[in-house]
C-alpha positions as a Markdown table, in Angstrom:
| # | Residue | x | y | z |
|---|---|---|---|---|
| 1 | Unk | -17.7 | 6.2 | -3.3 |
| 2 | Unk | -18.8 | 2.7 | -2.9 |
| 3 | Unk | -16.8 | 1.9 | -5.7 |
| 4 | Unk | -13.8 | 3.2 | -4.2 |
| 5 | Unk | -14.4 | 0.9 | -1.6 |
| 6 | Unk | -14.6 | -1.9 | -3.4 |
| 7 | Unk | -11.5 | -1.3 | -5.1 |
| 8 | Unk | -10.0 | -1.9 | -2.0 |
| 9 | Unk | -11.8 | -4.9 | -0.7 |
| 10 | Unk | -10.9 | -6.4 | -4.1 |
| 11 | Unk | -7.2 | -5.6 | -3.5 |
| 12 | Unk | -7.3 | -7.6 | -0.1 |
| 13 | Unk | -9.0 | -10.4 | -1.8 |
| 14 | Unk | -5.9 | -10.5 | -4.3 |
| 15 | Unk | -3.8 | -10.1 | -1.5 |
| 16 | Unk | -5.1 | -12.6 | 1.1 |
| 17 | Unk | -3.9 | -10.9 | 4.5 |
| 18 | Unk | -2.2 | -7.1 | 4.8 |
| 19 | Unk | 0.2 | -7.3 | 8.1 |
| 20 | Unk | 0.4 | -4.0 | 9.0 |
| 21 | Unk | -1.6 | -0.6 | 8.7 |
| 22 | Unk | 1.7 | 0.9 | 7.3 |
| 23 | Unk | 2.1 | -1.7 | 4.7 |
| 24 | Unk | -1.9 | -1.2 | 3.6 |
| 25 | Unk | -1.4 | 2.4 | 3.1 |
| 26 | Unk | 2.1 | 1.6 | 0.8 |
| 27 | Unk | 0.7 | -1.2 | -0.7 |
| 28 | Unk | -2.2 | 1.1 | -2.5 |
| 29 | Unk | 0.2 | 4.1 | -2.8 |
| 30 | Unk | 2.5 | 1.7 | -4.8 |
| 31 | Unk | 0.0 | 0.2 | -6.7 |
| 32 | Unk | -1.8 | 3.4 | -7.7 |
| 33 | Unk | 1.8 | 4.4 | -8.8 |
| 34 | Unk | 1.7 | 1.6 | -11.2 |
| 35 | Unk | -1.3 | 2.6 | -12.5 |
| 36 | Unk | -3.7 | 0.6 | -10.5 |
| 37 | Unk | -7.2 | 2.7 | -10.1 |
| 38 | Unk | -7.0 | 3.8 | -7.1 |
| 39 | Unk | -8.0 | 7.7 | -6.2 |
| 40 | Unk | -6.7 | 8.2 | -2.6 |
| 41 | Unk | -5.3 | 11.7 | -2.3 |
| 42 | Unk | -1.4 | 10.7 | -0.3 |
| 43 | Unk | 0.8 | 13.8 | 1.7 |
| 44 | Unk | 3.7 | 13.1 | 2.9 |
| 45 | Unk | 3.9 | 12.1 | 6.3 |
| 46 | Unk | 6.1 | 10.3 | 9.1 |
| 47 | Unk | 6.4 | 6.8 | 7.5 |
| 48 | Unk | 6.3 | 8.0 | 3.4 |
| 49 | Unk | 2.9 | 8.6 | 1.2 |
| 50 | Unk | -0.1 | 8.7 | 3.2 |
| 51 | Unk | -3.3 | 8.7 | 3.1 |
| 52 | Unk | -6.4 | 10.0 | 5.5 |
| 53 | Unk | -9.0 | 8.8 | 3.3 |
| 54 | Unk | -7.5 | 5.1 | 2.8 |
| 55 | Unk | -7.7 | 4.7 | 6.7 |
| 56 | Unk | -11.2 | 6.0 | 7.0 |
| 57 | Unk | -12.4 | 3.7 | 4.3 |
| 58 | Unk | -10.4 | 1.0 | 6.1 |
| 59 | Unk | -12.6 | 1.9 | 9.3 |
| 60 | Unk | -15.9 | 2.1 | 7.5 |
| 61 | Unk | -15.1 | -1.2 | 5.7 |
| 62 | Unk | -14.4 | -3.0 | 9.2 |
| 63 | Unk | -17.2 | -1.4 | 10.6 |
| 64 | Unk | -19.6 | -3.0 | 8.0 |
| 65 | Unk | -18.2 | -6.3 | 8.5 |
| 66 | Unk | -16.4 | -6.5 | 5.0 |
| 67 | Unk | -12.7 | -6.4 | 6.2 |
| 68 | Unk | -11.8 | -8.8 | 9.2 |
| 69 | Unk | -9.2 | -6.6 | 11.3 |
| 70 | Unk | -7.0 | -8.7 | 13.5 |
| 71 | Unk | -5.2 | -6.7 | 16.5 |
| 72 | Unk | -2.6 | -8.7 | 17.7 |
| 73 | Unk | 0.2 | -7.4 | 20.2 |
| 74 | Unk | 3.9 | -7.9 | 19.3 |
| 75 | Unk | 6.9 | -6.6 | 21.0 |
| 76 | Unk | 5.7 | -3.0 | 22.2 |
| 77 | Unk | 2.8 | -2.7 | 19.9 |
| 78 | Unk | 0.2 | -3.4 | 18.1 |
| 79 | Unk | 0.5 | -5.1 | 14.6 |
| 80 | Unk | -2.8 | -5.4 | 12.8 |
| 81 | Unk | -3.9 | -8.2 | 10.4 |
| 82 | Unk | -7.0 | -7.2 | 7.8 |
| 83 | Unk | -8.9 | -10.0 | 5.3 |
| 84 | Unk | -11.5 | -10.1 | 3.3 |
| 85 | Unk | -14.8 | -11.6 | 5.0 |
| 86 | Unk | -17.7 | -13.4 | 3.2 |
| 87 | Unk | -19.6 | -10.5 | 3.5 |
| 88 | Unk | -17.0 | -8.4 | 1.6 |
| 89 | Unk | -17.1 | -10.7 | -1.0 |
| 90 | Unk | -20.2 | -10.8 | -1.2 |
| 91 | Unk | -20.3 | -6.7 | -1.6 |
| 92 | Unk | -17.3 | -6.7 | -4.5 |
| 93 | Unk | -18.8 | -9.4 | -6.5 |
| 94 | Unk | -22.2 | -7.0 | -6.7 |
| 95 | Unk | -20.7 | -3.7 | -6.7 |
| 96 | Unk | -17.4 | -3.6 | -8.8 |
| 97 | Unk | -18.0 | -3.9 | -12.5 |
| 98 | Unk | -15.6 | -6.3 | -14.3 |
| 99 | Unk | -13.9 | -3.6 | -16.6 |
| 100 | Unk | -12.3 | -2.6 | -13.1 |
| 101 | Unk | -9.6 | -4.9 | -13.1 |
| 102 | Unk | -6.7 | -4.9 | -10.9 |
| 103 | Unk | -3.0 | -6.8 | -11.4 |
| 104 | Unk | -2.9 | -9.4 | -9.0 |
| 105 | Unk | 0.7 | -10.7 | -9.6 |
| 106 | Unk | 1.7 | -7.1 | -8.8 |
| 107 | Unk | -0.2 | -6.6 | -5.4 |
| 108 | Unk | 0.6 | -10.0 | -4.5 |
| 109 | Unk | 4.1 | -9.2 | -5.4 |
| 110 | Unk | 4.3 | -6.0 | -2.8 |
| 111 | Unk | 2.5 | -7.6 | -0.3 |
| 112 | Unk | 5.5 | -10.0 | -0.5 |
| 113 | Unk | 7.6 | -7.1 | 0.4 |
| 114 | Unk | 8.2 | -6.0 | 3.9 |
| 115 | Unk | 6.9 | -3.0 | 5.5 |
| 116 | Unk | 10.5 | -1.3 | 5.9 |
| 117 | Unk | 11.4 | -2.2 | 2.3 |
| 118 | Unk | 7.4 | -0.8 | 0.8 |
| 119 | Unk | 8.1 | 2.4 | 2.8 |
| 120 | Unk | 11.6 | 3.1 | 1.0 |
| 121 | Unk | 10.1 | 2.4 | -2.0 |
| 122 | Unk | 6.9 | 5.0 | -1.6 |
| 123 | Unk | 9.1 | 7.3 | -0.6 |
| 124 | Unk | 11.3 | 7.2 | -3.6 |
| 125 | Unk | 7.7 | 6.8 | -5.8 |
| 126 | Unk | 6.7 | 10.3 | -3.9 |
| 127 | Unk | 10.2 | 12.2 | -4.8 |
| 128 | Unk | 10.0 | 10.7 | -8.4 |
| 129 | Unk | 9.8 | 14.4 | -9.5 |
| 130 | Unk | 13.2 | 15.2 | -8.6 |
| 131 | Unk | 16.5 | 14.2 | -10.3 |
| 132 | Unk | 17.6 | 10.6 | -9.0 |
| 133 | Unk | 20.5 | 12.5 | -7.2 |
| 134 | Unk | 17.9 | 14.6 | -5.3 |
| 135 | Unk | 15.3 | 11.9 | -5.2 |
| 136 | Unk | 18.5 | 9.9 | -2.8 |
| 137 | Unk | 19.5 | 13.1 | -1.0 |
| 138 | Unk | 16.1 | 13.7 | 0.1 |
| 139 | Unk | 15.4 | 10.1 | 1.3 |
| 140 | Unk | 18.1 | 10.1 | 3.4 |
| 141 | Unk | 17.4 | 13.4 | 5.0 |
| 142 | Unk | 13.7 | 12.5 | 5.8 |
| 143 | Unk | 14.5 | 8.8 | 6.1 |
| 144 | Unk | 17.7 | 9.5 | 8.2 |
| 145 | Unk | 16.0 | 7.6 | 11.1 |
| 146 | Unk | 15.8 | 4.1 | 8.7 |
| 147 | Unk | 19.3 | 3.6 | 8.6 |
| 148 | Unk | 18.9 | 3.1 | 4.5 |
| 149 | Unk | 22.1 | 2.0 | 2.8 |
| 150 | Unk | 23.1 | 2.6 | -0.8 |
| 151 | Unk | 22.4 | -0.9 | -1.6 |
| 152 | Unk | 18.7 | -0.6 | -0.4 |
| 153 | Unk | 18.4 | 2.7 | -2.1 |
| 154 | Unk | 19.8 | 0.7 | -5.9 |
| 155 | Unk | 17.3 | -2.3 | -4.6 |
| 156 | Unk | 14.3 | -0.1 | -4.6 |
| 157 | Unk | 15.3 | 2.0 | -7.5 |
| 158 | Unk | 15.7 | -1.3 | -9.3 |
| 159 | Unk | 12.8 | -2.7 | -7.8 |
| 160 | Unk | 10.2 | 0.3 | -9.6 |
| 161 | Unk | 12.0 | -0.2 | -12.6 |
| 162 | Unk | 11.0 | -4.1 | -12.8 |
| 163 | Unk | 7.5 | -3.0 | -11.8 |
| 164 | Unk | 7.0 | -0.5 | -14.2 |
| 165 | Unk | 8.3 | -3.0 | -16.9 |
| 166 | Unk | 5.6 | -5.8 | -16.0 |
């Protein structure tokens, strides 16, 4: 369990700052899709992949003081900002073993990417099952809301294809 945890901490000290709960939970979805070792169980829910687990380990981890969660309010909401504290790297430096490495070009590189675009792209990651044809029909019928184009749809698509080849 604890090493699960630190998985994550050591994710947000590759990272720097997550903006955003929703970009957290797509950020590990993605990344365990790219064979990152991360073991959250994901269903599908409102916003893509999601994960019940990842958000109480996000709690527990705030509560202990090793991820700094920043509640800021923006235009109708609340948009939340997590970091890595001392104390959290303090607890990955003396829990996580070495051999558990993570790529930190590629979480940097989707925690580049905005929320909007990560949640396209989970979604796609969850439907990879399917044929591509279906894999677009059913984005668009459970994304309808999103307003995706065809040209974010080939951006995405393209997008998993250049991660998969790094």
């Amino acid at each position: 369990m604890l090493q699960e945890h630190a998985k994550l901490l050591a994710m947000m000290q590759h990272t720097g700052e997550i903006v955003g709960r929703k970009k957290l939970q797509k950020l590990v979805y993605i990344a365990k899709q790219m064979n990152q070792p991360f073991r959250e169980k994901y269903q599908f829910h409102m916003y893509g992949p999601y994960s019940e687990e990842l958000t109480l380990q996000v709690e527990e981890m705030c509560q202990a003081q090793f991820v700094s969660e920043e509640r800021e309010k923006k235009s109708g909401y609340y948009q939340y900002r997590y970091s890595l504290t001392e104390q959290g790297k303090t607890f990955v430096d003396a829990v996580l073993p070495e051999s558990t490495a993570l790529d930190s070009a590629l979480l940097a590189e989707l925690n580049e990417a905005s929320s909007k675009f990560l949640e396209l792209v989970s979604t796609i990651l969850y439907f990879e099952h399917l044929p591509r044809d279906e894999v677009r029909a059913k984005v668009y019928k459970v994304k309808a809301r999103q307003n995706y184009s065809d040209e974010d749809m080939d951006e995405a698509f393209d997008y998993i294809d250049r991660l998969r080849r790094q």
